[in-house]
C-alpha positions as a Python dict, from the first residue, in 0.01 Angstrom:
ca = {
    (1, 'X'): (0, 0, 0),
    (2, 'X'): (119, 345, -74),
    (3, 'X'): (129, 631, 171),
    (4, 'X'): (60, 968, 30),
    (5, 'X'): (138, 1258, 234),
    (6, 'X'): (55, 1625, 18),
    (7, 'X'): (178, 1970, 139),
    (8, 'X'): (213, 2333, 43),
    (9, 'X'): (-133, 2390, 33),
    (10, 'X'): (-251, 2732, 201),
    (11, 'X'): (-441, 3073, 125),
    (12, 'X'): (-267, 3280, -179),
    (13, 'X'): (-445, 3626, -310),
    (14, 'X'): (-552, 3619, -699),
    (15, 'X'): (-258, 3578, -966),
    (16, 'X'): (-41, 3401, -719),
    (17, 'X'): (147, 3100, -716),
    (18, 'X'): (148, 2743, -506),
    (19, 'X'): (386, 2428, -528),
    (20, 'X'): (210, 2166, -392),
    (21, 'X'): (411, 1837, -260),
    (22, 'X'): (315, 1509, -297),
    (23, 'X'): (540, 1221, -85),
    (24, 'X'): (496, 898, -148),
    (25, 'X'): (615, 585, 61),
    (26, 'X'): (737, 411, -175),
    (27, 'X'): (960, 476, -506),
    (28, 'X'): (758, 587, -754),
    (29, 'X'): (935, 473, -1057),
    (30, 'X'): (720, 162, -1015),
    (31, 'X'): (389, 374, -992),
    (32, 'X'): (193, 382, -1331),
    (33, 'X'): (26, 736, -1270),
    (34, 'X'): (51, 996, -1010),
    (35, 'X'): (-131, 1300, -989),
    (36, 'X'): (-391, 1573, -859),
    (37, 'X'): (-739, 1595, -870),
    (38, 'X'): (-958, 1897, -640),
    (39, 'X'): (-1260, 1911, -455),
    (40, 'X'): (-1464, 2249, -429),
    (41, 'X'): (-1749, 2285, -163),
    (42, 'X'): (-2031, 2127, -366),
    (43, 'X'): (-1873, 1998, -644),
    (44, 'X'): (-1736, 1686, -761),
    (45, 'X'): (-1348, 1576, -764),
    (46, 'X'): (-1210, 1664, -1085),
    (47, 'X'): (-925, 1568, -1218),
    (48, 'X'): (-628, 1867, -1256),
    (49, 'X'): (-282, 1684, -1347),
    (50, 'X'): (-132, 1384, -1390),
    (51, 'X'): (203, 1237, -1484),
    (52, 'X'): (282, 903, -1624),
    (53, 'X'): (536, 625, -1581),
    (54, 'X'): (702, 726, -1933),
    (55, 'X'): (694, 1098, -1835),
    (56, 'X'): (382, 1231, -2056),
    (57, 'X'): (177, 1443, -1856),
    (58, 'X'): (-236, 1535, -1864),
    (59, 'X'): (-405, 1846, -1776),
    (60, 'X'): (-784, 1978, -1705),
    (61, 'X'): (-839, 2269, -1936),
    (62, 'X'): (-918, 2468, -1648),
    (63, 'X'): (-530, 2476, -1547),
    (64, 'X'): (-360, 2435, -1873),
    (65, 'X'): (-88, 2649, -1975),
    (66, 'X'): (-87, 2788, -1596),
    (67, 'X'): (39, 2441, -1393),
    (68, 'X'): (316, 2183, -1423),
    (69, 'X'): (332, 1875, -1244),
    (70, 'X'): (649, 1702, -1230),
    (71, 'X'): (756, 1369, -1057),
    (72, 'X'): (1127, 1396, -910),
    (73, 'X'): (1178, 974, -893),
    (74, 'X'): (1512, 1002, -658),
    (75, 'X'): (1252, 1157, -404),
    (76, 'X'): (1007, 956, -431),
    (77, 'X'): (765, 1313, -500),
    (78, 'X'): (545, 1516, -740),
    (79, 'X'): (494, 1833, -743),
    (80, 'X'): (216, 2077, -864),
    (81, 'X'): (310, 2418, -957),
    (82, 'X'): (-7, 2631, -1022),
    (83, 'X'): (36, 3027, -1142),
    (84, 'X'): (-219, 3290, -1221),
    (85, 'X'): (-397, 3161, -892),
    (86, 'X'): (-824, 3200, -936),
    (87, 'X'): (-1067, 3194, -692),
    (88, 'X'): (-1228, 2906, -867),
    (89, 'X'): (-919, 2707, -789),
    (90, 'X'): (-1030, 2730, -480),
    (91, 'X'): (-1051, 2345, -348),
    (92, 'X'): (-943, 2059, -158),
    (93, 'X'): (-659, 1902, -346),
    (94, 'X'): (-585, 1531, -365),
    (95, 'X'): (-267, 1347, -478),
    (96, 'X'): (-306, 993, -619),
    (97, 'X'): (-116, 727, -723),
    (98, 'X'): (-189, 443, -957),
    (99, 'X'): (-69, 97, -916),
    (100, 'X'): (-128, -236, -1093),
    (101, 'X'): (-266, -318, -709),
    (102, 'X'): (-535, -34, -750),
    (103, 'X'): (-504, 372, -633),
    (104, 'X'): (-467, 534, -346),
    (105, 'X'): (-477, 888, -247),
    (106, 'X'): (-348, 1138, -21),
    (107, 'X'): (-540, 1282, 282),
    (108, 'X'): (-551, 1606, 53),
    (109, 'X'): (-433, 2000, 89),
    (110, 'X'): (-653, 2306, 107),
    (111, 'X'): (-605, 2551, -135),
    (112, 'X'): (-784, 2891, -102),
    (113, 'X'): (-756, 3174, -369),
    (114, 'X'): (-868, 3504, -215),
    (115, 'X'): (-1007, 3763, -461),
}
């Protein structure tokens, strides 16, 4: 089972930036997928970014061209860099990570844009 533990969540005004952390427990070299979805108040989780085992990386529309995820294999992390903060990014955020043995996720970050 893989341990996820997220940080760098917190409240940022409009047009700001956030790197969120994602640590996993194991090395993630051997981890098909990892990635980020959100959760607003009301809404349903929603994929933002993920990166693959080969390196390719998928995006919502909602965050394209303003976030990069990365994975860093040697520390066992990925990160989320999000720019040109919104208030609708306003959300809970999740990291996951897929395995052959199914997906698990992170206890998740709060991320609050301010207007």
């Amino acid at each position: 089972q893989v341990q996820l533990v997220e940080s760098g969540g917190g409240l940022v005004q409009a047009g700001g930036s956030l790197r969120l952390s994602c640590a996993a427990s194991e090395i993630i070299f051997r981890i098909s997928t990892m990635g980020w979805y959100r959760q607003a108040p009301g809404k349903q989780r929603e994929l933002v970014a993920a990166v693959h085992s080969g390196g390719t990386t998928t995006y919502a529309d909602s965050v394209k061209g303003r976030s990069t995820i990365s994975r860093d294999n040697a520390k066992n992390t990925v990160y989320l860099e999000m720019n040109s903060l919104k208030p609708e990014d306003t959300a809970v955020y999740y990291c996951y990570a897929e395995k052959l043995t199914g997906t698990y996720w992170g206890q998740g970050t709060q991320v609050t844009v301010s207007s």
